[in-house]
C-alpha positions in Angstrom: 14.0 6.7 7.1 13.0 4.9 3.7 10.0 6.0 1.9 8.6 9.1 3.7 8.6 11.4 0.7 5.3 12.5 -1.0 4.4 9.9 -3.5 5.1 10.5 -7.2 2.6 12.4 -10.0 0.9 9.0 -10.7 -1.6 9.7 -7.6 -4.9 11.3 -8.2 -5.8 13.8 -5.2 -9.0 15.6 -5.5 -9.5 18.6 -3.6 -10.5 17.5 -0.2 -11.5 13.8 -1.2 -10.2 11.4 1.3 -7.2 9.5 -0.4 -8.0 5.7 -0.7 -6.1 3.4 0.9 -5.6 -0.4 -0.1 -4.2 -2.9 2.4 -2.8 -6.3 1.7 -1.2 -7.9 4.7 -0.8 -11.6 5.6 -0.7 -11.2 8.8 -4.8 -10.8 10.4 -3.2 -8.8 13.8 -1.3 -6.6 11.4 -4.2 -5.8 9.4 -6.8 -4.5 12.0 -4.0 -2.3 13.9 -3.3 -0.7 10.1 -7.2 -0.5 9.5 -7.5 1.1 13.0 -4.6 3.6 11.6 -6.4 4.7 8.1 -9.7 4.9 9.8 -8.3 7.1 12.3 -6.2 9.3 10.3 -8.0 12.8 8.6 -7.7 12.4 4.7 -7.9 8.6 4.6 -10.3 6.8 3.9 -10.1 2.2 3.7 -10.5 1.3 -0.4 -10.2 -2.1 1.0 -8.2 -4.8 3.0 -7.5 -7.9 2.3 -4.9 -10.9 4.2 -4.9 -13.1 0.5 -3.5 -11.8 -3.0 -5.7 -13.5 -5.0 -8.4 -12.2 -2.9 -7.1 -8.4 -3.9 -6.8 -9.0 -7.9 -10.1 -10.4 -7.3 -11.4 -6.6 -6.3 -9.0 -5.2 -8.6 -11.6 -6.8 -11.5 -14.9 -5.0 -10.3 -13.0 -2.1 -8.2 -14.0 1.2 -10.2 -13.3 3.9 -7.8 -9.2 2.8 -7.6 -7.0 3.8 -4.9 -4.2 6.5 -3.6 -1.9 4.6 -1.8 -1.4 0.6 -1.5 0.4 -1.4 1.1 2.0 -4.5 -0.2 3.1 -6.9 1.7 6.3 -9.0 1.0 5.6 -12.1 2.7 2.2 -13.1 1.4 1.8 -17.0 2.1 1.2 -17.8 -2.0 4.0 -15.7 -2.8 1.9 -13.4 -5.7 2.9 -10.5 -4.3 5.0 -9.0 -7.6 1.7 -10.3 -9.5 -0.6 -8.1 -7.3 2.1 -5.0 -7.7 2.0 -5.3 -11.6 -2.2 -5.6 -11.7 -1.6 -3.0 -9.2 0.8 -0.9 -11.4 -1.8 -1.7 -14.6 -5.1 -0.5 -13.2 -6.3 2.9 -15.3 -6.9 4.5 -12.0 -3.5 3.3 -10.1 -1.8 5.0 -7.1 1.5 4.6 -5.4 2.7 1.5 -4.0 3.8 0.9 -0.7 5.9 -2.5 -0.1 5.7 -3.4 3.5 8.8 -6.3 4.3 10.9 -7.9 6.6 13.7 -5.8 5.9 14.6 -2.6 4.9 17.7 -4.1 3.0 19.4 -2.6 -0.1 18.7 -5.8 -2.3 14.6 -5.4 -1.1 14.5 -1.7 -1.9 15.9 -2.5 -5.6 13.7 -5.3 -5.9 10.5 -3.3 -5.3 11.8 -0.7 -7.5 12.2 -3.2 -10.1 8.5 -4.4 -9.4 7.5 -0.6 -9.4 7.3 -0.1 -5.5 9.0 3.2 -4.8 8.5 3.0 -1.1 9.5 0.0 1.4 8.0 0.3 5.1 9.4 -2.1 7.5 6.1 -4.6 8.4 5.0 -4.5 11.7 6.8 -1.1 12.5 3.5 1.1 12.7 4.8 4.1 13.7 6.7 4.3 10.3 3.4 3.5 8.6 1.4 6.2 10.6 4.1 8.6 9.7 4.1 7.7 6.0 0.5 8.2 6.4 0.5 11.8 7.5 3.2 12.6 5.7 1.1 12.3 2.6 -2.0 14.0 3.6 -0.1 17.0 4.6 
């Protein structure tokens, strides 16, 4: 399974602090299931979610508290999705990004790599994401 190791050095865990979670998904459905997830899940907490982009480099501007772990989506309807990774992968208080597409293809995973994404979910599949989940707050 692609991207279920601990995420790299660049996350910031403080000893018993939730981890912050940032979602960007197109899809509405999508969105409240993963909500429901990181609510649900000991050690999370939501940073924020968001179904637009622009609408998340938006809160990137005034957001002060940063995040631990951020699911991008691949398919976002305006098609910023490598410039949300890089303000994303620029932010002083940056985590580790999650890519969430349609595939779990060889060209995607170097791709996201290239756009600083170490992990690729497959969207939609939410027991992968629950598992990456856990897997990190162990």
């Amino acid at each position: 399974m692609q991207g279920t190791q601990p995420t790299t050095n660049k996350q910031r865990v403080s000893a018993g602090a939730p981890l912050a979670v940032l979602l960007v998904v197109d899809s509405a459905p999508l969105l409240l299931r993963m909500k429901d997830i990181v609510q649900s899940t000991p050690g999370l907490r939501l940073a924020a979610a968001f179904t637009d982009g622009a609408q998340a480099i938006d809160w990137l501007l005034w957001d002060r508290q940063g995040f631990h772990l951020a699911f991008v989506d691949l398919g976002l309807q305006q098609g910023n999705w490598q410039e949300l990774a890089a303000r994303l992968n620029a932010q002083a208080r940056a985590g580790t990004l999650v890519a969430l597409g349609d595939h779990l293809w060889r060209e995607t995973r170097e791709l996201c790599k290239a756009h600083g994404i170490p992990h690729l979910l497959e969207k939609g599949d939410v027991v992968a994401f629950r598992d990456f989940l856990e897997t990190q707050t162990r």
